[in-house]
Structure formats: C-alpha cells, structure tokens
N, C-alpha and C positions, 0 to 999 in steps of 0.2 A: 431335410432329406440327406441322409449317409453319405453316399458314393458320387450325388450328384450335388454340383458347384449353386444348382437356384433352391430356393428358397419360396415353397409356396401358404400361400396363407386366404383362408376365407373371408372374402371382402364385401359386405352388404353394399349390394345395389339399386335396389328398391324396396320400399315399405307397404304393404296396402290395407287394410280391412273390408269390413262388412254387419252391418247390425240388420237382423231382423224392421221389420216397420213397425211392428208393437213394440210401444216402449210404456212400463207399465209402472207408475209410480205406487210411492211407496202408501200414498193414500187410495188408491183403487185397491190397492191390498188388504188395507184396512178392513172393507167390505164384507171378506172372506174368508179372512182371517184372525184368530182372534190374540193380534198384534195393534202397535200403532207408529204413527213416523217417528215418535220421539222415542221410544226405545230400539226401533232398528235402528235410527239415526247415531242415537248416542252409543251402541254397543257395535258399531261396524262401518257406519259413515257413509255408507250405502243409502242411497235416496231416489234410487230408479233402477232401470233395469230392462232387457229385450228378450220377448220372446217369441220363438220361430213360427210362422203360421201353420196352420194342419199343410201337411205334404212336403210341407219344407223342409228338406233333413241335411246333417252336417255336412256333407259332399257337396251339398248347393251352395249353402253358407260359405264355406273353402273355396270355390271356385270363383264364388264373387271377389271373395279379398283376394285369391289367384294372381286373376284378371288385373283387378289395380294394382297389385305387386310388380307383374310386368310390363303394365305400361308405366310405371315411376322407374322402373329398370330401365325402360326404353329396349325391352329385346322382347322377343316371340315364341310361344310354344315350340316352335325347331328347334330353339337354342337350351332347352333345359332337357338334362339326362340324369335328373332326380328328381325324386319328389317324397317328400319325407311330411305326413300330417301327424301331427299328435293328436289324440282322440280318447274321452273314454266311452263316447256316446256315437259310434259307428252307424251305419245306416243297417248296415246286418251283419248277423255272426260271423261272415262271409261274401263275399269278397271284400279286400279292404278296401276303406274308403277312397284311401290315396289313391286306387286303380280306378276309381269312378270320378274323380278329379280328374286324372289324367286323361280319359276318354273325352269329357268333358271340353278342354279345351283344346283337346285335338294334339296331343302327344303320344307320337306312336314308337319313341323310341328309350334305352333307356329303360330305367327302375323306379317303379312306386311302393311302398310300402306304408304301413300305420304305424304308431309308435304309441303303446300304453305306457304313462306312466304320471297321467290324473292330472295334475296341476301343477306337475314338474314336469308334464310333455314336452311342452315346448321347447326348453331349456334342454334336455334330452334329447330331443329332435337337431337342435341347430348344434349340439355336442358332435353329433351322429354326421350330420353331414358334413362338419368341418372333418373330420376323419376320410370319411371319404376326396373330398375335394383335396385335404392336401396330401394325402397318398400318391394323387394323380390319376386317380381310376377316372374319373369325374367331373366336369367342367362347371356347370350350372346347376343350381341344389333351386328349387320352389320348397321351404319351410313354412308349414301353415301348422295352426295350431284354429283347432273348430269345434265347437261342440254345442248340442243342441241340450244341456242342464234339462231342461221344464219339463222332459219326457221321464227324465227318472226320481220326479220330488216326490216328497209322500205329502197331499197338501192339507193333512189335519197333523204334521208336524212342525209346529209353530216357529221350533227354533234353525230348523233348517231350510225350509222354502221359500224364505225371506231372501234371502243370500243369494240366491244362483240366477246365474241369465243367460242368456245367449247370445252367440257371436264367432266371428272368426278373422286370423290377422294372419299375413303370411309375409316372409319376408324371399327375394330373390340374395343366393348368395354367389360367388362366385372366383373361382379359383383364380388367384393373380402372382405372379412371379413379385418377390417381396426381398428388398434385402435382409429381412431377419430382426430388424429395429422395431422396437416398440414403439417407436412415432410414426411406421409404417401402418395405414389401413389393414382394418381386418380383425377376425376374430383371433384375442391373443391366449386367453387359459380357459379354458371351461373344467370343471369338479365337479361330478356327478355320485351320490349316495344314495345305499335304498339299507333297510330296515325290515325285512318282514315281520319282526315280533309286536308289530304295532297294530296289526289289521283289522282289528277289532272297533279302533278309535275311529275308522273313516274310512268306508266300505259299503258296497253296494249288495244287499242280500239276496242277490237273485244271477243264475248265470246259465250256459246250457249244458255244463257240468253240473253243478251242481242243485240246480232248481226248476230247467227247463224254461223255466221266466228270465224277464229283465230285471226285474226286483225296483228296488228300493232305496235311494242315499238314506245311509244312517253316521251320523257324526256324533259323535262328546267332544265338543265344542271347545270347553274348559283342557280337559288334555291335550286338542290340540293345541291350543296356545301356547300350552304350556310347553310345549316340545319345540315349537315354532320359529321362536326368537332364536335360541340356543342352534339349532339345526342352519339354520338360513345363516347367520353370523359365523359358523365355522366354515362356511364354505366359500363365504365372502372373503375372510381370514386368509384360508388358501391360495385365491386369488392374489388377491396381495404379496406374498409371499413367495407366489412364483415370477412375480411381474419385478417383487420390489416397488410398487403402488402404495397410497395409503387413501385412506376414506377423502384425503383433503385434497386428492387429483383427482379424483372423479368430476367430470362434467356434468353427468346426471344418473341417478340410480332409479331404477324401473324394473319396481320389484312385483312379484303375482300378485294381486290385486283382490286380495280376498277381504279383508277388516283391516280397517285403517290406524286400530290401536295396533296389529303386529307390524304393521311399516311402520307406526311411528317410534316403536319399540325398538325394532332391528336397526335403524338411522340411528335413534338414540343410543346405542350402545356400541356403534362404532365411530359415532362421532361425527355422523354426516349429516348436513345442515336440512334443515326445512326447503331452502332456496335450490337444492341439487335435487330434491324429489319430483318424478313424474306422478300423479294418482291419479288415477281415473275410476277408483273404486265408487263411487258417488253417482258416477254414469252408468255404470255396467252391471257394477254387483261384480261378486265372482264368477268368471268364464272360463272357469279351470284353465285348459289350456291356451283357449284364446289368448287370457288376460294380459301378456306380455305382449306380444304383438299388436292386440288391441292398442296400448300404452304408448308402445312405439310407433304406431303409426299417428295416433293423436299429437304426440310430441314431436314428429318430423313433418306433419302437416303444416302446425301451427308455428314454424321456424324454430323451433325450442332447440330440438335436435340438428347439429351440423353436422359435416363432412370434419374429420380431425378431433369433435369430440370422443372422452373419454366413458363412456356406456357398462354401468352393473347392469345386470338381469338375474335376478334370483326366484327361485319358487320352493315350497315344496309342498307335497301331494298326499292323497292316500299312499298306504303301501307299507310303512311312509319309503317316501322317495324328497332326494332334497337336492339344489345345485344352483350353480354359481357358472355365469358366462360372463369373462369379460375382451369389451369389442371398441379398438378405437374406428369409429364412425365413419 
C-alpha cells in the first residue's frame, strides 16, 4: 500500500468442504453408459464421483462447506464482509447464489457476489478477494467455489459425462497486517488469463440469451488438452517469476482436478515431483470450480497441508480462462 507504512496480505484461515451423499462409481456407470472403468480410468484417473440429490442446488452445497470453513476458522457469520462463489451452475439466472449463501448462514452485512469463470472460478475468485481485502475495503472474504455438474450433462455423451461430479469447498481468508516478506503468511501472486477465441472447445449450448434453456456441456476433449498443459505452465511461470520461486520450493501443488494425464503433464514440465502433488481427481471427478478447494481441504484435513507451507493452485476453464495462485499457508 503507497502512502501508508503496513503492509496487508490475504491470509487463509480456514479450509472446508462438502460432497453430495451419492457417490457414484465408475462401475454403476457402466450400467448406463456405454463406457467402462478401464477406459475412464486410464484416460482421466477418475474412478468416482458425487452427485447432488433432486432439490439439492449449489447454494446448499456452498453453504455446507461455508459452515466447515468457518468453524476450522474458528470465526462466525458476523465476522465476514464478503463472500465471493465461483459457479457455473447457479441455482437461477438470478439472484446470485452467493446472496443465497449469505442469507443462509445468516450474513446480513457486507457484499456477496458469484464469479463465472468455469473451472478457473475459483482461482478467480480468491484473485478477486485478495484485491479486495488488501485494498482495505474488506476484512473477511468466505471463497467457496460450488457446483452442481449432473444438471447440465448430456447423458448419451459418452465422452463427457464421465468426468464431472459434484461438490463444493470454500476457504475463509482474511486481511492481516504483513511485513511484505515472502515467509510472511498469505496469499503472495495470483495471474489471471481469459481467451475468448476458444469457445467453441468447451461451452454450454443453452443460455437465457441465447436459447432460453440451460442447455448442454459440450467439450473437444482432445483440444483441450492440448491447450491445457501450455496455459496452466505459463501462468505457473509467472508466478515464479514474480516471487523469484521455482517448482523445487513448492510444498504442494494443487492443481483443478479435471484428468490426471494434464496434472501429470503440467508437474512434468515444470519439474515438480510426484511427492508435491495433491490429486483428488480419482474421488471427485472434475468439480469445475469446486475442484481446488475440494483438494485443499482433503489435503489440510489429512495433515498434508501446514501453516508456513508453500501452495500452487492452478486451473483453467471454459472461455478459456486460465491462472495461477500462489499462497504461503
């Protein structure tokens, strides 16, 4: 900050999630599909997956993981004056979800908003409120990333229905006076990039502009990929680059969670080890925006994740949209 002597910086304070209670493996799929576990298996690493019951919609989903976010915070709906969801699967065209989150848990003060932007929500999201919080406009940020996938699959598209599940992970962040050091707590570069000439490749055909419907996920799977690696590595790159970091300080990399060849591709080509990766692609599927949060809260559950760890988080999305958070712990 310019004119004044502190130094503020976004510092995570709680982790939470939330999965649906259907968890629907990849052999009940089988059933219905005319796939099997060894080709989803071997082409995405995907081998389960959650999906939301009838009536269950993304704002519930969010507010569950909410709720465990701010008790691993240890603070209470009074205390947050944001609330930022990433979403591409809203509960309605309107109002945003994040106002329906926020009623929810009983926040009446303060800004909620949604944040589109697919599977680089989240990353987006926690871009967004680090702005805010270290402006100073802003004390406490609830980042949740939620989406309920199963409502917009096409399910006689083989190569896409496979993939996607449901879920939601939210993190509590929170503004703290900071000397400015990199071994200081907190969120330290985030890089955010979008593309529209791509839309075609991974896109929902239905809207209330344009089709009055919800429509339909349509992906070329193949192009994405192939954009994938490349996209997600330059903005890793960046990171880097602003910090002075390299792939071999990293504590853990916990990247979107969509196919386990593009994580293992994206690691490989920057040279970060098997032993620093979080996956949870294998559990979840991809959770669009969830998926990072999801990750992170797996990994700070299960001790993996400390306090002083050094944290990537990458995605990227339809749109395309693509970026890079990185957060010491």
């Amino acid at each position: 900050m310019s004119s004044s002597s502190k130094h503020l910086r976004s510092v995570v304070k709680g982790v939470g999630s939330y999965l649906p209670q259907r968890c629907v493996t990849n052999a009940e799929l089988e059933k219905t599909v005319d796939t099997s576990d060894e080709w989803i298996v071997q082409r995405t690493g995907i081998r389960q997956r959650y999906f939301a019951a009838e009536g269950e919609t993304t704002s519930m989903l969010a507010t569950h993981a909410a709720r465990a976010a701010l008790a691993a915070a240890g603070v209470g709906p009074e205390d947050i004056d944001l609330v930022i969801l990433a979403t591409a699967t809203p509960d309605y065209t309107f109002p945003a979800s994040a106002t329906q989150v926020q009623a929810a848990l009983g926040i009446t003060r303060g800004v909620a908003f949604d944040l589109q932007a697919v599977c680089s929500g989240f990353v987006f999201a926690l871009a967004t409120a680090d702005k805010f919080l270290t402006s100073g406009s802003h004390k406490r940020a609830l980042v949740i990333g939620a989406e309920t996938f199963s409502r917009i699959l096409d399910w006689s598209d083989r190569t896409t229905c496979v993939l996607f599940g449901d879920g939601a992970g939210a993190l509590v962040l929170e503004a703290q006076e900071s000397s400015g050091a990199l071994s200081d707590r907190g969120v330290l570069t985030t890089h955010l990039r979008s593309d529209g000439r791509h839309r075609e490749k991974l896109y929902v055909d239905g809207g209330p502009s344009s089709t009055q419907t919800i429509g339909h996920l349509r992906m070329a799977g193949r192009d994405v990929f192939k954009h994938a690696v490349g996209m997600v590595t330059d903005v890793m790159t960046d990171a880097f680059a602003a910090t002075g970091y390299s792939a071999q300080d990293l504590t853990w990399f916990v990247p979107h969670q969509a196919n386990e060849r593009i994580i293992d591709a994206s690691a490989d080509k920057l040279g970060i080890r098997p032993d620093q990766i979080i996956k949870t692609v294998q559990l979840h599927g991809n959770t669009s925006a969830a998926s990072i949060p999801l990750a992170l809260s797996v990994g700070s559950a299960d001790g993996r994740i400390k306090p002083g760890d050094l944290v990537m988080i990458e995605a990227m999305g339809g749109g395309f949209t693509w970026g890079s958070a990185l957060i010491r712990w």
